[in-house]
N, C-alpha and C positions, 0 to 999 in steps of 0.2 A: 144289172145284177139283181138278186133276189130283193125283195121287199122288206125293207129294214124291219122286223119286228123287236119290239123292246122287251128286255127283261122284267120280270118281277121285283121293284127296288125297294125294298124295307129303307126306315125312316134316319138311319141311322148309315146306309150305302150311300147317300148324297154327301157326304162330306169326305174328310181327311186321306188315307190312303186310296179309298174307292171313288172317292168323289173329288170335286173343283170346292175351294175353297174362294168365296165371293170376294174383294178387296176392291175398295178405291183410290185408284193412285193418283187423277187427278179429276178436275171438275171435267164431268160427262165422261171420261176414261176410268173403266173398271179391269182389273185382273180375273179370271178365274185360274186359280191356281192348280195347279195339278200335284204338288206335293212330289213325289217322286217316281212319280209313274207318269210316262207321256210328258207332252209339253203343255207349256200356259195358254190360254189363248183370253185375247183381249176384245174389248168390246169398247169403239166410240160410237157415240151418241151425236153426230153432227147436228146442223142445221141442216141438210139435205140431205145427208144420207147416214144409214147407220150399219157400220162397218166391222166385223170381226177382222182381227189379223192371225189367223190362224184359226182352224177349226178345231185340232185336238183329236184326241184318239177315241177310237170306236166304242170301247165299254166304256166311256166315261159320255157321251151324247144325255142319256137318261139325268146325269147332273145337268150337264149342259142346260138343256131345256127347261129343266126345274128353276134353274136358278133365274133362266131368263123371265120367265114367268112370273113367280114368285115375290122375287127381289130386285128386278129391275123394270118390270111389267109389262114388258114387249114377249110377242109372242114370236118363233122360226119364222112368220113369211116376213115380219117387219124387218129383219134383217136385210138388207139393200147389195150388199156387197160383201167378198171374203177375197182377203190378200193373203195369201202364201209366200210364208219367208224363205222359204225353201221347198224342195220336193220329200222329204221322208214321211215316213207312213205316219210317224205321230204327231205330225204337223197338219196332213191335210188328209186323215181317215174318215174323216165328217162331212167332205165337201158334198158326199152323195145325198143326203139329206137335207140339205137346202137348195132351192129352187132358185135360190137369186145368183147372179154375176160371180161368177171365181176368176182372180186376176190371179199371176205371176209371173215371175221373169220367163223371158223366152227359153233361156236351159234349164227351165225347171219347167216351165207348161211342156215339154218334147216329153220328158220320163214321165209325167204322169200321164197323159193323153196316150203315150203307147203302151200306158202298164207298167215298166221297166220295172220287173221284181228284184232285179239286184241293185241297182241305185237307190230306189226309193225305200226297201228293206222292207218290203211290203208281203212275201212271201215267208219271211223267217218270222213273221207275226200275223201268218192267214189273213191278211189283209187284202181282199179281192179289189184293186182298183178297174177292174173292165167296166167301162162306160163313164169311166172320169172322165171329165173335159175342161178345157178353159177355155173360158171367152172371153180374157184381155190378156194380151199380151204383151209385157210389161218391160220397156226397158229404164237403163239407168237415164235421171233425172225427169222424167215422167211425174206427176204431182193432180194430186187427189183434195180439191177445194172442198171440205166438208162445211165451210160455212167461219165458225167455231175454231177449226185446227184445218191447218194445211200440210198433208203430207209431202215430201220429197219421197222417192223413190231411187236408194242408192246401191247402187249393183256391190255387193262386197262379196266375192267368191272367195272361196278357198275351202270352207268349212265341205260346200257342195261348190259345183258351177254355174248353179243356178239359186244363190243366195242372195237375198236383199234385208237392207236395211231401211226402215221408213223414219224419215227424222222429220219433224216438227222444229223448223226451226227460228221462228220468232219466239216457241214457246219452251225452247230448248231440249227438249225430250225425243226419245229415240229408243225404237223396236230394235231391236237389234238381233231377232230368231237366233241363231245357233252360231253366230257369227263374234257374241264378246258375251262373254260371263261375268260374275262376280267369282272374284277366288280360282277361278279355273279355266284352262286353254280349250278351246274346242278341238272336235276330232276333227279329224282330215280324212273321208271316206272317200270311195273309189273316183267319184268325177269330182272330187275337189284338190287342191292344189297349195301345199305351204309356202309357196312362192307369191302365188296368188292371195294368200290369207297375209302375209306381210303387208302387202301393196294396200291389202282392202284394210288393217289395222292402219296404217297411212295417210288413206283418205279421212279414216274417223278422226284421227288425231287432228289433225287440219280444221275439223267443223269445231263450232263454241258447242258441246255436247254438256248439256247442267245434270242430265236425269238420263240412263235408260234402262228399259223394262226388256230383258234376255226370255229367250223362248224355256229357258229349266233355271232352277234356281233364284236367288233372290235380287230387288231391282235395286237399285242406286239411283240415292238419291243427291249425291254431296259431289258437285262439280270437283272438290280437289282429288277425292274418288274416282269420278270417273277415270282423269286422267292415267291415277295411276295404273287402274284396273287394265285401260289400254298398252300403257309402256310395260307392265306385268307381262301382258298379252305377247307384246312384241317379241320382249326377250326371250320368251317360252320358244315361240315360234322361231327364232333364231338358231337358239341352242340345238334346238330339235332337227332343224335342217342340218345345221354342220355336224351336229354327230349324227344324221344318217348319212350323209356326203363323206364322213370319214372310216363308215361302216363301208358302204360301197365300194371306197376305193381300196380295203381291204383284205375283199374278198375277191375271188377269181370272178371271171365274168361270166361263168355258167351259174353263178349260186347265185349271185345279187339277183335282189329281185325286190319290189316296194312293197312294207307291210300293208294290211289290210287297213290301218288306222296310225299316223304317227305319234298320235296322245292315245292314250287308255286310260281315261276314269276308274272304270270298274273294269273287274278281272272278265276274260272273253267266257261265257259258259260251256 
């Protein structure tokens, strides 16, 4: 693809709605936040390597590197590695600008290594992925020794088919990309699956989760939170399935057909 060239960024486009917002949520683990535009993307500082989980969206690079510069004093090449929680475009529109290792799940490295503009929504936001690539490809229970913090790697589809959760768990905290929120159910897009998003709510319930840090929105911190925020979760997703199971059965069989999204946040523009 063409040669990223960077915007002119006035002193004041580095933060709040244009820009990442810096946070530390734990020792060597930083947020930069995205506010509400794009997702988060995180930064560990291992003993061996130093790992983004998510890269984040295109006009926001120019914070990106600021901040890493700046405020945490590493420069793009010292970055070691980048995990993809998922395939959509504001999770991994930055991978083309770093030169080190891009991991992600096997269903999610296939849409982005072939482009996949309708999966990864990468076209409805000019986002050219040609000549993305990954070079690990990641299944469930996979684990990432940074020294410092040990990742798992846990496959939780539904949101996509190719969604992971990375949990920390001697230290009990957990990325959890697009896969559990605070306050709010994730969407369910074309290759993801509410059947599958239950299963993967299921598995999280099962692990001791104290903390985790969601790809939009804000992170939790209060293990009795967590839980609920998951059983919140569940029932969402329940509800959502039998009233479309009872829409479907409804309707004649030439009309049903499955919406684009079974949650909607915001209204479709």
């Amino acid at each position: 693809m063409a040669e990223f060239k960077p915007r002119v960024v006035k002193k004041d486009d580095l933060y709040g709605e244009k820009g990442y917002t810096l946070k530390q949520i734990k020792p060597n683990v930083y947020q930069f936040d995205s506010g509400r535009a794009g997702s988060h993307v995180y930064l560990i500082l291992g003993d061996h390597l130093n790992i983004l989980v998510d890269s984040g969206l295109v006009s926001k690079f120019n914070s990106l590197t600021h901040l890493l510069t700046t405020e945490i004093g590493i420069k793009v090449e010292d970055i070691n590695l980048i995990i993809n929680t998922h395939e959509h475009f504001d999770h991994v529109s930055n991978n083309c600008f770093f030169k080190c290792m891009i991991a992600a799940h096997r269903a999610a490295g296939t849409k982005i290594k072939n482009s996949d503009e309708l999966i990864t929504k990468a076209k409805l936001w000019s986002v050219d992925l040609t000549d993305f690539h990954i070079d690990m490809w990641l299944e469930d229970r996979n684990v990432f020794d940074l020294g410092s913090v040990v990742l798992d790697v846990i496959h939780t589809p539904g949101h996509t088919s190719g969604s992971i959760c990375l949990f920390e768990a001697i230290k009990g905290f957990m990325f959890t990309g697009d896969t559990l929120f605070k306050g709010m159910p994730p969407n369910i897009y074309e290759s993801g699956s509410v059947a599958e998003l239950l299963n993967s709510l299921h598995t999280l319930q099962a692990l001791k989760i104290r903390n985790f840090f969601p790809g939009h929105g804000a992170c939790v911190f209060e293990p009795a939170e967590v839980e609920t925020e998951i059983s919140n979760a569940l029932e969402q997703a329940k509800h959502s399935l039998n009233a479309y199971i009872d829409h479907i059965r409804s309707q004649p069989l030439e009309k049903a057909r499955p919406p684009p999204s079974l949650y909607d946040r915001e209204p479709e523009p």
